[in-house]
C-alpha positions as protocol buffer text, in pm:
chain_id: "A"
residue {
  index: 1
  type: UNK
  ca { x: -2826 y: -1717 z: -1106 }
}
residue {
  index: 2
  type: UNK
  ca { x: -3109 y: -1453 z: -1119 }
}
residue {
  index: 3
  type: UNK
  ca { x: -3157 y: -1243 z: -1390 }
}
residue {
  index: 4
  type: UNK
  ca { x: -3127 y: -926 z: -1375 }
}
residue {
  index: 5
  type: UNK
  ca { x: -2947 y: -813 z: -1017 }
}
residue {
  index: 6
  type: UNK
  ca { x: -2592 y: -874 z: -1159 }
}
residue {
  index: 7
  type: UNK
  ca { x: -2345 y: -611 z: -1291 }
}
residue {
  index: 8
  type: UNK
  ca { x: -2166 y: -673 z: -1631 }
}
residue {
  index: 9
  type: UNK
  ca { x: -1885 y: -815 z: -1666 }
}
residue {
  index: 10
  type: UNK
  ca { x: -1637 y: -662 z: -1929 }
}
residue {
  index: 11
  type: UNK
  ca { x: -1285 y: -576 z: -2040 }
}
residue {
  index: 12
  type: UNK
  ca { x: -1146 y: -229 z: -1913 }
}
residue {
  index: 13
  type: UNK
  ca { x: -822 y: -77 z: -1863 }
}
residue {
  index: 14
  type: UNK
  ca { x: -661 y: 44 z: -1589 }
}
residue {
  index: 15
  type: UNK
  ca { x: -437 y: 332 z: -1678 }
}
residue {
  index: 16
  type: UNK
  ca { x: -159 y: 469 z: -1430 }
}
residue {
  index: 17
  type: UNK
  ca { x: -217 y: 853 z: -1422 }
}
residue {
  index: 18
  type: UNK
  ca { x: 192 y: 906 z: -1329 }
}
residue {
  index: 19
  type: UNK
  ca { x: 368 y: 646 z: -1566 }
}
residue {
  index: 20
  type: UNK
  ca { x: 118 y: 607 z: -1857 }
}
residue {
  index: 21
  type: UNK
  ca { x: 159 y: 209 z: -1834 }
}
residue {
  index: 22
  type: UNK
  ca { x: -214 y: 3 z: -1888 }
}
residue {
  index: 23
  type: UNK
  ca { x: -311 y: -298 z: -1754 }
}
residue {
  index: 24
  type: UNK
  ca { x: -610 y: -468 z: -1925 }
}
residue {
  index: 25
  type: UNK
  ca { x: -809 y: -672 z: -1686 }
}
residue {
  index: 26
  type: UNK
  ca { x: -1188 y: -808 z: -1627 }
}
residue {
  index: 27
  type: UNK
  ca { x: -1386 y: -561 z: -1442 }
}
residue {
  index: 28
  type: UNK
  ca { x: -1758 y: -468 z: -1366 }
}
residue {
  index: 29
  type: UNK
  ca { x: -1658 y: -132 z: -1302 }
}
residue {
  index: 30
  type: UNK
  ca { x: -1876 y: 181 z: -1524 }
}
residue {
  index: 31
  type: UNK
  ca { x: -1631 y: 426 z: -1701 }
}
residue {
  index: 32
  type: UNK
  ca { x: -1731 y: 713 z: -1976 }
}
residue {
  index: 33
  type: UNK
  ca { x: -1404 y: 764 z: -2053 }
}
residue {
  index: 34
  type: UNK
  ca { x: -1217 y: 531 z: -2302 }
}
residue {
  index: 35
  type: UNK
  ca { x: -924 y: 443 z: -2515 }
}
residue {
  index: 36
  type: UNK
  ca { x: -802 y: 222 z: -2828 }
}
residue {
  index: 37
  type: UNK
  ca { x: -571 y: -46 z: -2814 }
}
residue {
  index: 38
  type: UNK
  ca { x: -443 y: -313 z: -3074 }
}
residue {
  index: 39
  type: UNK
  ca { x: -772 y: -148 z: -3285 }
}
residue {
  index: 40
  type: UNK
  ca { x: -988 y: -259 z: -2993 }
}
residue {
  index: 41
  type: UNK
  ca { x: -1180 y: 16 z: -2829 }
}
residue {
  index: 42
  type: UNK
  ca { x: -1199 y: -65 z: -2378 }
}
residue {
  index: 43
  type: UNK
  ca { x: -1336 y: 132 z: -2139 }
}
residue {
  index: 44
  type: UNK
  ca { x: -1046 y: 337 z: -1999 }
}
residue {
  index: 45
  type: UNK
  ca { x: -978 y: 424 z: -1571 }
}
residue {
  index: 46
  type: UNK
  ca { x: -736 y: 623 z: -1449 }
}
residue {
  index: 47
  type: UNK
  ca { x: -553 y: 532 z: -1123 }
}
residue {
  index: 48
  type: UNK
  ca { x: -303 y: 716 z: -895 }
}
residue {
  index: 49
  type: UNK
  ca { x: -108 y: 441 z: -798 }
}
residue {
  index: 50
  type: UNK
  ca { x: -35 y: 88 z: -988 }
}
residue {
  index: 51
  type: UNK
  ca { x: 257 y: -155 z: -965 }
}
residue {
  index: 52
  type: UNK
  ca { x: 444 y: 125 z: -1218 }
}
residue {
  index: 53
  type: UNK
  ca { x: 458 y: 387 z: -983 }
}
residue {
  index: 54
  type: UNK
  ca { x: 454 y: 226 z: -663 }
}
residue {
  index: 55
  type: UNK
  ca { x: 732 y: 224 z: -426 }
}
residue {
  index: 56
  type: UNK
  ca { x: 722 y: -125 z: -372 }
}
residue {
  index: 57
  type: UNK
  ca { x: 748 y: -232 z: -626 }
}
residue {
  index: 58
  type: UNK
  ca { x: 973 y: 23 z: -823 }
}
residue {
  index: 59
  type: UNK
  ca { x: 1208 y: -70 z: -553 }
}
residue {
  index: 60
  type: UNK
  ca { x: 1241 y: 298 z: -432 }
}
residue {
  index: 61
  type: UNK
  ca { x: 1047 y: 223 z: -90 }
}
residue {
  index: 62
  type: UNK
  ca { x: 1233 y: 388 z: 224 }
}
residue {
  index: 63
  type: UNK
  ca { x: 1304 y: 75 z: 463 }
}
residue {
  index: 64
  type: UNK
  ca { x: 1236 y: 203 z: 796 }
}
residue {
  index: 65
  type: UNK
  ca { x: 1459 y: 159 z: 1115 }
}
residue {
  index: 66
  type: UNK
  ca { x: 1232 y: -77 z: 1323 }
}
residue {
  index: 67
  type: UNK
  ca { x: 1506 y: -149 z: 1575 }
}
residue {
  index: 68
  type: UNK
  ca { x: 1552 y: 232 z: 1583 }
}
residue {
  index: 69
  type: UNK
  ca { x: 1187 y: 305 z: 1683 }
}
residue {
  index: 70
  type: UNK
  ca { x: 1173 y: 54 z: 1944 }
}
residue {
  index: 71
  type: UNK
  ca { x: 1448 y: 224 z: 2145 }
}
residue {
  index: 72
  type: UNK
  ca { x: 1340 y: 568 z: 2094 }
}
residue {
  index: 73
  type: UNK
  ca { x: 988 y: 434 z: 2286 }
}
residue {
  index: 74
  type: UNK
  ca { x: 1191 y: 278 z: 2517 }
}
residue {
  index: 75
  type: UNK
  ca { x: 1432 y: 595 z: 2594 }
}
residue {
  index: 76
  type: UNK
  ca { x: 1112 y: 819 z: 2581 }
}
residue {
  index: 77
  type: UNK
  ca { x: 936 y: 601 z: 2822 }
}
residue {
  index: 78
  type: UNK
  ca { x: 1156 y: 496 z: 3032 }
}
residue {
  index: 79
  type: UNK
  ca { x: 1014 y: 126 z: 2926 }
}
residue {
  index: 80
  type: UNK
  ca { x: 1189 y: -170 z: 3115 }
}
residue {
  index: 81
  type: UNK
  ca { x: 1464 y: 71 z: 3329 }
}
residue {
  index: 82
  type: UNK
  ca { x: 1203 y: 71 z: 3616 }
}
residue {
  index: 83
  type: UNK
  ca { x: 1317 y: -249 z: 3699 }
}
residue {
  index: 84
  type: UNK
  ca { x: 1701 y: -193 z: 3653 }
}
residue {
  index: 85
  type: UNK
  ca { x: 1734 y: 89 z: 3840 }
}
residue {
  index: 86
  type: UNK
  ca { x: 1523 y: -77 z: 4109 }
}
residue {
  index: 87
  type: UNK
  ca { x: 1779 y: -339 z: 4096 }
}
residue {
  index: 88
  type: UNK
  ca { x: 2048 y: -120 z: 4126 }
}
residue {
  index: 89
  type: UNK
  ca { x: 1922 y: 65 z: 4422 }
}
residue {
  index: 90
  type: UNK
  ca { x: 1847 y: -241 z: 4653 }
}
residue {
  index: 91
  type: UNK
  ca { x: 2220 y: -389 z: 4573 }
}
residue {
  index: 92
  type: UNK
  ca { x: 2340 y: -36 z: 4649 }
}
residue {
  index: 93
  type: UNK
  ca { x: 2186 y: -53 z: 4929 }
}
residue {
  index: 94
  type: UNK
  ca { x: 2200 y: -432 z: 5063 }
}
């Protein structure tokens, strides 16, 4: 490795702004901010969103109605009743 062009490599912690909870985890990221844990002074970053706080994985994520949005696009479109009322027509008319 060359000397010199690398960033170093340290122990920080990652500190969810909304829930208070910390992760400590290997990072090359530059902080001024800091904190004390276990008597051990780490670099400290604050984050909006971690696995505390996010709907995920708090299990408070809205599930979406997939089904539900494909036929509003097909009402609103009038996607694939081309064809039916095509259909229709000729054995109305045959």
């Amino acid at each position: 490795m060359k000397q010199g062009i690398h960033p170093d490599f340290q122990t920080v912690v990652f500190q969810d702004s909304s829930t208070g909870a910390q992760y400590i985890v290997g990072s090359t990221i530059k902080t001024k901010k800091t904190c004390e844990i276990d008597g051990k002074t780490y670099p400290l970053v604050m984050v909006d969103i971690s696995a505390a706080s996010h709907p995920f994985f708090t299990g408070k994520q809205k599930i979406m109605d997939v089904a539900g949005r494909v036929e509003k696009f097909t009402r609103k479109y009038n996607w694939g009743k081309g064809d039916a009322a095509a259909a229709e027509a000729g054995q109305a008319q045959g």
